[in-house]
N, C-alpha and C positions, 0 to 999 in steps of 0.2 A: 696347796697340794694339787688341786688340780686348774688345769687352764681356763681361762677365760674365753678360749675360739671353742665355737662349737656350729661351725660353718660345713653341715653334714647334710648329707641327702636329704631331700625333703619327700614326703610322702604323696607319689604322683599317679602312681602306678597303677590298670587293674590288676588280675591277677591269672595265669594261663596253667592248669595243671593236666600235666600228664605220666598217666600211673603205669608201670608194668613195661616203663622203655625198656629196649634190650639193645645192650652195648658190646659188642661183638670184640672180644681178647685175641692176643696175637695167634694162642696156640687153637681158636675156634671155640671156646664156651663164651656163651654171653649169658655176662651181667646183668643183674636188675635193677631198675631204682624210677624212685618218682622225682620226675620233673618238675619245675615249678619257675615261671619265667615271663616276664611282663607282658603284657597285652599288646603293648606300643613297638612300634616298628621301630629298630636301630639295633646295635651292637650291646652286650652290658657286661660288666664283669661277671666272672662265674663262681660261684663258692658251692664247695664240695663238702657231703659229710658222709664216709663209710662204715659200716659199721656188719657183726654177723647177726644181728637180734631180726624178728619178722617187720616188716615197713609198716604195719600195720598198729604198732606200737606208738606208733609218732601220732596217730589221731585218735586213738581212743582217751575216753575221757581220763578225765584225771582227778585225784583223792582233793577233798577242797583245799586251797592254800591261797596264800595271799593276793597273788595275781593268777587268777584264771584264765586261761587260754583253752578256744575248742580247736585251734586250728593244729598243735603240735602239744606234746606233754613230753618226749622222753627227751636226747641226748642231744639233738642235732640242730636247736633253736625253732626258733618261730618260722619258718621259711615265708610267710606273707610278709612280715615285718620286714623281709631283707627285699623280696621282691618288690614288693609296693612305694622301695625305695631306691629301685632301678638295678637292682642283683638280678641273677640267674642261680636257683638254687636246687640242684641235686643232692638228693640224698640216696644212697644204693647199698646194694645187698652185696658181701665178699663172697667171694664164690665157694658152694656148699651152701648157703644161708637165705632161707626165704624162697623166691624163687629162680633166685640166680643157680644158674648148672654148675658142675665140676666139683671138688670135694674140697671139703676148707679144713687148711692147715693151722689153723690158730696162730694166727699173727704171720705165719711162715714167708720166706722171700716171696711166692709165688703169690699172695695175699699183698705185699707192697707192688709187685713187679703191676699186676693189678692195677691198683692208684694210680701209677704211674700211666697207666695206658688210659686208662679214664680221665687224667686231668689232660692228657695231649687230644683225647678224644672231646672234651668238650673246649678247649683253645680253637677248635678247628669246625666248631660248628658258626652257621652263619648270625644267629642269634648272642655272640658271645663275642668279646671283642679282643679277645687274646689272654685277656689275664684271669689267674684263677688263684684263689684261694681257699682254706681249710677252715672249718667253724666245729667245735664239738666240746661236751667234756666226754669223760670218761672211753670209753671204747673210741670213741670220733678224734680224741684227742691223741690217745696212744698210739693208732693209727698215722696221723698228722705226721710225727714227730719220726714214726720211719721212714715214710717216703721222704720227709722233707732233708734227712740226711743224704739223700738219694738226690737232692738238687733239680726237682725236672725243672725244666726253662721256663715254664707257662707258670710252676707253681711262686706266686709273689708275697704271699703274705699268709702266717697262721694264726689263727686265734686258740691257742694248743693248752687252755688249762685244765686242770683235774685230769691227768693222765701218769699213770707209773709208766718211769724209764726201765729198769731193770726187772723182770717177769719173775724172777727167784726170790728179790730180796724183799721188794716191796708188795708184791700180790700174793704169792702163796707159801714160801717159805720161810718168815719173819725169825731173820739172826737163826737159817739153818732150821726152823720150827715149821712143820705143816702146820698152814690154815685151813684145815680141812672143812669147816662149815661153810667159808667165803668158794672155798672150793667148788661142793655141791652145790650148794643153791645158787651161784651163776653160773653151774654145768644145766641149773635149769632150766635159765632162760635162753639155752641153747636146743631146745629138742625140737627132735625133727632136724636136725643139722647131719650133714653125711659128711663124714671127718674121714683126713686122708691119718692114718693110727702112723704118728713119727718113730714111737718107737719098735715096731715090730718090721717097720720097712729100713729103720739107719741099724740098729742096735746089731745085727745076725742073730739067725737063729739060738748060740750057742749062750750067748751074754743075753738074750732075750728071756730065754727060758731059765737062766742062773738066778736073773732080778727079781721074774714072778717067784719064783721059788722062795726066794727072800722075801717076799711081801707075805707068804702065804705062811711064811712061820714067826713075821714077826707083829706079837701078841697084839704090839698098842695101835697096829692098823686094823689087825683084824677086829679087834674091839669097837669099831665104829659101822653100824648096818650098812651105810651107803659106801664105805669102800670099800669093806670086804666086797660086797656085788659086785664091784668093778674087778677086782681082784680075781674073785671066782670064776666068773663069767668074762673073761680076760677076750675073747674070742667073739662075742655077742654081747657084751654088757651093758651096761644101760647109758653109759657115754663114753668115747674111746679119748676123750679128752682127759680125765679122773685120772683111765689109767698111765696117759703117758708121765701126766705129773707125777703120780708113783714111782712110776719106774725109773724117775730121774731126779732122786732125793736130796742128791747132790749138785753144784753150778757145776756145767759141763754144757757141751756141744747143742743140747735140744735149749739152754737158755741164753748161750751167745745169739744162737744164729736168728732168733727175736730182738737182740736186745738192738736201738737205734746208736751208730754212731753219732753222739751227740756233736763232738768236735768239727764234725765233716759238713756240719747245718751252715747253710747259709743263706738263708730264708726267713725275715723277718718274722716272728715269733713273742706272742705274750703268753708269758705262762702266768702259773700265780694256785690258789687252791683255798683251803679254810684248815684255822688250825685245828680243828676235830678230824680233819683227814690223814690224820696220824699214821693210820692202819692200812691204808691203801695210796694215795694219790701225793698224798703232801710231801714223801721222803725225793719221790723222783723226779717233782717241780724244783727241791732245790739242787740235785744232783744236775739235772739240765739246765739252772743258771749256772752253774760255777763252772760247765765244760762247752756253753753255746758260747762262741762269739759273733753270730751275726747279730746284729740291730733287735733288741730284749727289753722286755719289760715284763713287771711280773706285779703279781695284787695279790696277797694274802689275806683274807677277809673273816670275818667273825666264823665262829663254829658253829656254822647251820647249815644244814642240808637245802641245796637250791631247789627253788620251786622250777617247774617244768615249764615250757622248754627255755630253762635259764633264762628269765625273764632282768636277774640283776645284771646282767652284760649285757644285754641288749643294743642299748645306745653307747654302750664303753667301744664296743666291738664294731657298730657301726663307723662310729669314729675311727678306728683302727683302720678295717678296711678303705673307707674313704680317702684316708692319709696314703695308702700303701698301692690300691687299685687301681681308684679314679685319681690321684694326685690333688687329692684338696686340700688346702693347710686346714687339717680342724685342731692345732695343736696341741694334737697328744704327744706328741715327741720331746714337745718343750717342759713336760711333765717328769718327774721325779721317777726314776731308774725302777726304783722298789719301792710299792707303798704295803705299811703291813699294819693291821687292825692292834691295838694294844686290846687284851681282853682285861675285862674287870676295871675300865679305866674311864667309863662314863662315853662311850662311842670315842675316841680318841684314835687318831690314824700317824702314822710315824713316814717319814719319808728319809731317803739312802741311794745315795748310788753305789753302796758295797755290799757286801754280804760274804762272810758273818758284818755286823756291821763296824764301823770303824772303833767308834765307842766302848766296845766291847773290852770288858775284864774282866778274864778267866780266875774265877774264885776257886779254891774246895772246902768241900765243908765235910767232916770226917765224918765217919760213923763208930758210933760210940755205944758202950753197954748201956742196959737199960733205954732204948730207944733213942738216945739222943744221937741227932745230928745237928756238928757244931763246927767252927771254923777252927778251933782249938786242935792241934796235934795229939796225938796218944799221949795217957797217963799209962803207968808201968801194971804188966800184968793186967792188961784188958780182958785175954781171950778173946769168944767167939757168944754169936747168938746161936740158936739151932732153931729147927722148925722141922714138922715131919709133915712127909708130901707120902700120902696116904691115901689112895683112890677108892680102898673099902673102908673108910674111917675118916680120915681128917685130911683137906687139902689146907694146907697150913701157908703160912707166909707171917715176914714180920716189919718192919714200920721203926722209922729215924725220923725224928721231928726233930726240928729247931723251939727253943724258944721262942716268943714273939718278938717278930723283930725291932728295931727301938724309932726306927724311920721307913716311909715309902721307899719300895725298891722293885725295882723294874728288871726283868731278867729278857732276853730279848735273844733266842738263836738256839744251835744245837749245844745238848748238854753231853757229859760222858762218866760213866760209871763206871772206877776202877774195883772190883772189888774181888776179895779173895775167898775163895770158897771149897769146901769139901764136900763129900756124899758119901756116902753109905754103897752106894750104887755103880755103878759101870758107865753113867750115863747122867748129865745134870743137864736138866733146860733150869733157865733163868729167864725170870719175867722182870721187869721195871717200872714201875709208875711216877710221876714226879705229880705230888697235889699241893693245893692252897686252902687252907686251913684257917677259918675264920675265929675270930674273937669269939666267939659260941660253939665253937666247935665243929659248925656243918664243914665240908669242905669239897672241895671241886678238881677233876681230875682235869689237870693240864696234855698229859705226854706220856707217850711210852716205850718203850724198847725191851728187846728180846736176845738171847743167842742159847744157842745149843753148844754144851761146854766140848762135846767129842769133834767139832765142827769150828773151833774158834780160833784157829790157825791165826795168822795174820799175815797180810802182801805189806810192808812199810812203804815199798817204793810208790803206792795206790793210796796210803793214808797220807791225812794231813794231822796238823796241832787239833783240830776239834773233833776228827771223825778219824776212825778204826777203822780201816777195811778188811774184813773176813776174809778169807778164800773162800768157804765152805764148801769146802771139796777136800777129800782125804782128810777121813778120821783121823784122831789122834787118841789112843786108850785115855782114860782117867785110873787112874791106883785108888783105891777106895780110900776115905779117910785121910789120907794126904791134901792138905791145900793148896788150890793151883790159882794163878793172878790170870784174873778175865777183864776183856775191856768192851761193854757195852755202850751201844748210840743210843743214845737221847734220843728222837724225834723231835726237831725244831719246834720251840713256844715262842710264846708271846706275851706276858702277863705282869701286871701290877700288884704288887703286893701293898696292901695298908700298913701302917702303922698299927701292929698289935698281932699281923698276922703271920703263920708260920708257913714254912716249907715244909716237906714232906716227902717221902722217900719210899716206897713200896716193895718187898722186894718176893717173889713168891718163887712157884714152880710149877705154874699152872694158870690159867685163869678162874679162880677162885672167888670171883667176885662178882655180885650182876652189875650188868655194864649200863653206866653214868647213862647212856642215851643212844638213839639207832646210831648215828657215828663211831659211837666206842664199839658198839655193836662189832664193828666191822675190822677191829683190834682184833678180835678174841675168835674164841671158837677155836683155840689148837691142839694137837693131839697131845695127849697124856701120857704117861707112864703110866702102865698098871705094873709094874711091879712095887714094893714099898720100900722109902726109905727116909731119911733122915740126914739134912743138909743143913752146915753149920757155916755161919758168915763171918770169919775172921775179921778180927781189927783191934791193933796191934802195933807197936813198935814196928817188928819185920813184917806185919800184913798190913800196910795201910789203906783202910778201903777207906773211900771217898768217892763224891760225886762233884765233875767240873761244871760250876753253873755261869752262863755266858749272864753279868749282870751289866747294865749298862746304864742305873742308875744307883744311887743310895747312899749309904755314908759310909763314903770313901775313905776317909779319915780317919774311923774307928772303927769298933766293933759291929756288925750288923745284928748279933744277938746281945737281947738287955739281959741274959744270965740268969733269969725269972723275975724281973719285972717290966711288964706290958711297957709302962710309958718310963722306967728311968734309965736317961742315958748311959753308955758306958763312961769310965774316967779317965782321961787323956794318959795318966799312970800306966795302964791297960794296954796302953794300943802296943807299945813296944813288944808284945809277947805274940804279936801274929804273925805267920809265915807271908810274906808279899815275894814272894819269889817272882811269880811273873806279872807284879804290878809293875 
């Protein structure tokens, strides 16, 4: 899996820092950020990390964990570790944040145009020897990936993981759903930020004051204390960030003009993330393999939250740059396109140069009464399950298990939930969980997906065979009690199934559940319905719900459920009555 060169900088360097530089923008506000840059006289590559949180984050201590670092804890790496290995490492404040001047737009052009002036500004200092690069996750990452669509000359190389591509689908609006907990509490780690308010300077007057007006009378926002304040106090509020996402419920203009053209990158680039990143990072690391084509690589890694500052890339990334900056073969290139963690499979790593992967066969597995999920087609006169999503009473949801399965099976990619559904209501969210379900019963949540049913349009010409693309923009009513056919995304797994164990299918209307772990954490938290109703899940002859699972190992040949026994096979008899449509 991985190469045998590992001909990378060696650790030579003292260490030179300087706090509170100021980097002077085209239009007169200057930048902040701390410097950090070898002792020794010569030129060195420079690697950039920007970000809006206070610089001062990067050195306070950090919660104990595996590998302890006093010199960095948050987003932006070790910067000793790059320097004392002949980098030059900036890290700086976007303008509005910290102590840098000017009012920050939240990702906005003026925010890249920014980067941009900053990586031509440090190409051009005497300390630096023309080439620069990008290091971050999350905020450091996201960032990366716009300018790097932007192409500047100096920029050579990014190490861009754990970053959402699209600002709607993957950070606060999940399938058309406010995230609204992920909301506030990273509008927290913004204060003290002076934000230029997007939607009260693009929107006008007239369509300004139509949107509040609409926030201010609808019930399931104002049911939440921290956005009603934003709501109310639209004018002085407590972050004018809260309110712009309000005010822009649906994809439209304040979420393009963030979003990075992936296609336009041509900037050598690793992405990659962990599959517990479901809920934030994971969906737009695979959206930017399948639209980058500059020089890509990507690492998918077990579901655990990285210790600070990213201590497991370290020397992945060293290597990266070394190949990309200084020109040294440390052959990482010779290395496998995609490498992604199998979870549940004893540390087991998979390598690919495609994705989905080539291996890949789309299975479904129906949903059936009384719980079962099975690969078997409808029996006559199924109906429907129901469930009542009850905010003063009962947040309800229901559950499609398989059998246990009769062999190991491997499921490897994005899944997709056709299912058919009714309400009582004016309004359906739908939630999805995909778990693994062990021989005793405990069981572990892999995945998830989301969509809001008045929101579930569809662009065809933007999906593919595994993924659905919303519009989510321009409601569409629902007729109450009428059945409508919805297609939710999976979030890309990765997992091995035993011999004994089941699948598992989740389906609710709410986040109803306390969440598996801080990661899942970062799924959930989204707004509710208060009003009550009662949502039934067709499946049926003419409603066929089913869920497509990317398998890419197992018994191909027969059945993959033993029908209710753990260990006996199906019988060769048997197999002819399965649909292999797209086998």
């Amino acid at each position: 899996m991985f190469s045998t060169k590992w001909a990378t900088s060696p650790r030579e360097h003292d260490v030179i820092i300087e706090r509170n530089v100021r980097i002077r923008m085209s239009d007169g506000v200057y930048l902040d950020g701390d410097l950090f840059r070898p002792a020794s006289q010569g030129a060195f590559p420079a690697i950039l990390g920007v970000h809006a949180y206070d610089n001062a984050m990067q050195s306070v201590p950090t919660m104990p964990q595996a590998m302890q670092g006093k010199n960095a804890q948050a987003e932006a790496g070790d910067p000793h570790f790059y320097v004392r290995r002949g980098y030059v490492h900036l890290i700086a404040n976007a303008r509005g944040t910290g102590r840098s001047e000017g009012l920050y737009s939240h990702y906005g052009p003026r925010d890249v145009e920014d980067i941009r002036e900053i990586i031509a500004w440090l190409a051009e200092q005497p300390w630096c020897d023309g080439n620069v690069g990008m290091f971050g996750v999350s905020y450091f990452s996201v960032a990366s990936k716009q300018v790097a669509a932007t192409n500047p000359p100096a920029l050579k190389a990014i190490w861009g993981q754990y970053g959402y591509t699209d600002f709607y689908r993957d950070k606060f609006y999940h399938g058309g759903i406010l995230a609204h907990t992920f909301l506030t509490s990273w509008a927290k780690h913004l204060a003290g930020v002076r934000v230029d308010p997007w939607s009260r300077r693009n929107l006008g007057d007239e369509e300004y004051e139509r949107r509040l007006a609409a926030l201010r009378a609808d019930k399931d926002i104002m049911a939440v204390p921290e956005l009603a304040a934003a709501v109310r106090n639209s004018e002085d509020g407590p972050n004018p960030i809260i309110l712009d996402v309000l005010l822009n419920p649906e994809d439209g203009p304040y979420w393009h003009e963030r979003a990075p053209d992936l296609e336009a990158i041509k900037v050598p680039i690793m992405l990659g993330a962990c599959w517990g990143m479901y809920g934030l990072h994971l969906p737009g690391e695979f959206r930017a393999w399948e639209k980058i084509t500059a020089p890509k690589k990507m690492i998918v890694g077990p579901p655990i939250y990285l210790d600070r500052p990213v201590y497991q890339y370290a020397e992945a990334s060293l290597r990266w740059f070394d190949h990309w900056l200084k020109g040294n073969d440390t052959g990482i290139m010779e290395e496998p396109a995609i490498q992604l963690f199998m979870m549940n499979s004893g540390g087991r790593w998979i390598d690919s140069q495609e994705w989905p992967l080539p291996e890949t066969r789309w299975h479904n597995f129906f949903l059936h009464r009384d719980g079962l999920l099975s690969e078997h087609e409808f029996w006559p006169n199924e109906g429907a399950t129901s469930f009542e999503d009850n905010n003063f009473n009962k947040r309800g949801a229901i559950e499609f298990t398989t059998p246990p399965l009769v062999e190991e099976t491997e499921i490897v990619g994005p899944a997709k939930l056709t299912v058919y559904a009714s309400t009582t209501d004016e309004e359906i969210l739908l939630f999805a969980s995909l778990w693994d379900v062990a021989e005793d019963g405990t069981s572990r949540i892999l995945t998830r997906g989301w969509l809001r049913g008045t929101l579930s349009g569809v662009d065809p010409s933007k999906s593919s065979d595994w993924q659905t693309h919303h519009r989510l923009a321009g409601k569409t009513p629902i007729e109450p009690n009428v059945p409508k056919r919805y297609e939710i995304n999976i979030i890309p797994t990765a997992n091995r199934f035993p011999e004994g164990h089941r699948i598992r299918l989740r389906i609710s209307a709410s986040d109803d559940e306390v969440p598996e772990s801080f990661l899942d954490l970062l799924a959930q938290g989204h707004l509710v319905r208060q009003r009550p109703s009662w949502i039934s899940i067709h499946h049926d002859a003419d409603h066929p719900s089913a869920i497509e699972l990317p398998i890419i190992s197992g018994n191909r040949i027969g059945t993959y459920i033993s029908g209710g026994g753990a260990r006996r096979k199906a019988s060769g008899g048997d197999q002819g009555k399965r649909g292999w449509d797209r086998w």
